[in-house]
N, C-alpha and C positions, 0 to 999 in steps of 0.2 A: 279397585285397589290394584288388580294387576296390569289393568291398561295405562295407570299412574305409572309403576315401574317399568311399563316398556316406554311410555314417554320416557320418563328419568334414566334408561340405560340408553334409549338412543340420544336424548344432549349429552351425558357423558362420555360417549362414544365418538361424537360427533367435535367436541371440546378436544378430547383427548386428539385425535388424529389432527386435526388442523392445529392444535398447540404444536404437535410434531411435526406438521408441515412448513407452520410459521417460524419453529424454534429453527429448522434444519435452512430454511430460506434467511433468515436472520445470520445465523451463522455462517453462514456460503457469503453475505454480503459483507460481514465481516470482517471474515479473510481476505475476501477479497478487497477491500477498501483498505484495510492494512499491507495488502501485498503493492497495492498501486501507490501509498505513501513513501513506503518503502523507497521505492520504485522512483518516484519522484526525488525523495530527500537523499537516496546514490546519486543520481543523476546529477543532482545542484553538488554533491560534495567534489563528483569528480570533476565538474566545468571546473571548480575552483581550483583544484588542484591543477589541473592542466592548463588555466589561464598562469597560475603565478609559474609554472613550469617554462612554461612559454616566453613570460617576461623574464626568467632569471638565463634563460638563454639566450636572449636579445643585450641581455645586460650584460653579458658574457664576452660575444660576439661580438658586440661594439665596442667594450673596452679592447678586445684583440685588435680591432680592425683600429681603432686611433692609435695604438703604440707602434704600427707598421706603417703609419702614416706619417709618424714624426721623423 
């Protein structure tokens, strides 16, 4: 009987710590996966931003440059 309960407290023991190493590695990948989407979906919003930026100052530009032209 008691060699059953040190069996039965060392897989509990043994569960419990790797639950919490699995839980804390799980959640570290997480975040981390969420921080690099993130990270990604900035990235795309600002290209776009700074593409149409780019083009409305070309559009700009060039309409100055044709009426100094006429």
């Amino acid at each position: 009987m008691i060699t059953r309960f040190h069996i039965l407290a060392a897989l509990l023991t043994f569960a419990a710590v790797t639950g919490g190493i699995l839980y804390g590695f799980m959640s570290t990948c997480f975040v981390s996966g969420l921080a690099l989407t993130t990270f990604i979906a900035g990235s795309c919003a600002k290209r776009v931003f700074v593409y149409r930026a780019h083009r409305e100052m070309i559009r700009l530009v060039m309409r100055t440059m044709g009426s100094r032209a006429r």
